[in-house]
N, C-alpha and C positions, 0 to 999 in steps of 0.2 A: 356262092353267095349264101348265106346264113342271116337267120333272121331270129330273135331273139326276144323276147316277152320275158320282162321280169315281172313279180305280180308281189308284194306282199300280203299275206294273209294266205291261208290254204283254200280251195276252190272244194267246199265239201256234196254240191248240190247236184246228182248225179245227170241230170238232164243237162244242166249247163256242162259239165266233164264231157259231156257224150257229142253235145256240139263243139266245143271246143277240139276234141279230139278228132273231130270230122274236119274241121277247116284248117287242121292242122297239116289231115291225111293229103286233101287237096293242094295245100300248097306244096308239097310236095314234090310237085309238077313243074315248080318253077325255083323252088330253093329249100335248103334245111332248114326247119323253123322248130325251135324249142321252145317249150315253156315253163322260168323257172318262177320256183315258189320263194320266198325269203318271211323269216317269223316276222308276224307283226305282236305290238307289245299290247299286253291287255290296257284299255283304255280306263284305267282307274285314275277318276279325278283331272278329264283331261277336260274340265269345264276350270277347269284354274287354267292360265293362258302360261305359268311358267312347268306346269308339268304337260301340256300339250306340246309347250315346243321340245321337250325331252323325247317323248315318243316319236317325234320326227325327225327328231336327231339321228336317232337310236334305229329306226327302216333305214332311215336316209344312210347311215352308215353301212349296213348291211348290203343294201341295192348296191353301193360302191363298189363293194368291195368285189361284186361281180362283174364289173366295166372293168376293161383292157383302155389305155392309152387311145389308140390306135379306132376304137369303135365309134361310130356314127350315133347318138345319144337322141332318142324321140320322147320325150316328157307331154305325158297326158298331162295338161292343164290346164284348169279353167281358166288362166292369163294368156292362154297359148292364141296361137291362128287357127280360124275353121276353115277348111277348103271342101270345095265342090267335093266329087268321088272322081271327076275328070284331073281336075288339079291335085288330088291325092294322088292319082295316077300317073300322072306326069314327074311330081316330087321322088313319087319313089320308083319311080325309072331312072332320074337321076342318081339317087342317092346309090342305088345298087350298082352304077356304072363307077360310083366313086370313093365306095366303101368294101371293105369284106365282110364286116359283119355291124346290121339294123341292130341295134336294141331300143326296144319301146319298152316303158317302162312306166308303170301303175301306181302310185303311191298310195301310201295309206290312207286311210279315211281321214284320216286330219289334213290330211295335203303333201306337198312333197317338203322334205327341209332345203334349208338356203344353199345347201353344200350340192345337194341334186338340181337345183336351177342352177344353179354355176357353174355346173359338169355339161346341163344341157347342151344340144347343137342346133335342137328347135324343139320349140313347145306346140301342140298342139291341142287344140281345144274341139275336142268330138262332137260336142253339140255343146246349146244353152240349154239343155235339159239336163235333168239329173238322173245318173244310172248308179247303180248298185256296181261297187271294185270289179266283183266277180263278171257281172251283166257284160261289163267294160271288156273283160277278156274275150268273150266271145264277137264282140261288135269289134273290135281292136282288127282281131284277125280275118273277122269277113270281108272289114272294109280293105286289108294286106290284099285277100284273094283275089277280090274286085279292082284293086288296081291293078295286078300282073291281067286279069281276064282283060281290064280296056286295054293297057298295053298291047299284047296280044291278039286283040281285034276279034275277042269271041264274043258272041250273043248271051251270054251269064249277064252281062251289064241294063240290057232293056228288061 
C-alpha cells in the first residue's frame, strides 16, 4: 500500500517540514507514504474571477499529471464530506483493502480546478475551519496515522 499527498506550493516552514517528516516516518509502520510538491502559479490578479480560474487550471493540470488511472483520488474540499476520525478510520481501511495507491491531494489556495473534482473518487472536507495549504499537510497526515493507530486497536487514538 502507498500513500500519496500531493501538495501544490512548496512547504518552506521548517517546523511544519519537521512534523510533517515525522508523521511521514510513523506511518511508515503501516505503508509508504510520499509527499509530492507540484509549482503553484504566482497569484497575480487572481481577484479578476477569469484569471483565478487560469491558476487553477494550470495546479489542476500539473496535480494531474501525477495521478495514474488506476489510483484512489482523496480531494481536500470545502464541498467534500467531514467524518468522525472513527469513520476516517473505517474509510480508509477500506480504501487500502481496495486500492494500491491513496492519493490525497491539496489544491491551491484558489481551490482545486473542475478537471481535479472530476478526477476525484471522494472529497473530503477536514473541518469548517480554515487552515493554511501547508497547516493542511501536516493535519492530512496525522489524521492518515490516526486512522491506521484506530484500525490497529492502539492507545495513539484517546
Amino acid at each position: 500500500m502507498n500513500i500519496t499527498i500531493i501538495a501544490i506550493g512548496k512547504l518552506k516552514d521548517k517546523a511544519l517540514q519537521s512534523l510533517q517528516d515525522e508523521y511521514v516516518k510513523r506511518l511508515s509502520a503501516f505503508c509508504k507514504t510520499e509527499v509530492l510538491e507540484v509549482k503553484d502559479e504566482p497569484d497575480v490578479h487572481t481577484d479578476r474571477e477569469k484569471e483565478a480560474q487560469l491558476v487553477k487550471e494550470k495546479e489542476g493540470a500539473r496535480v494531474l499529471e501525477k495521478i495514474r488511472p488506476q489510483d484512489k483520488v482523496i480531494l481536500l474540499d470545502l464541498h467534500g464530506t467531514e467524518w468522525s476520525s472513527e469513520e476516517f478510520s473505517a474509510r480508509l481501511e477500506s480504501w487500502t483493502q481496495s486500492s494500491q495507491r491513496l492519493v490525497f491531494v491539496i489544491a491551491g489556495s484558489l481551490g482545486p480546478s473542475g478537471e481535479l473534482v472530476r478526477r476525484a473518487d471522494v472529497r473530503w472536507k477536514l473541518s469548517d475551519l480554515t487552515f493554511t495549504h501547508m497547516m493542511t499537510r501536516v493535519l492530512i497526515l496525522e489524521q492518515i496515522y490516526r486512522g491506521f493507530m484506530i484500525s490497529a486497536g492502539r492507545e495513539y487514538h484517546k
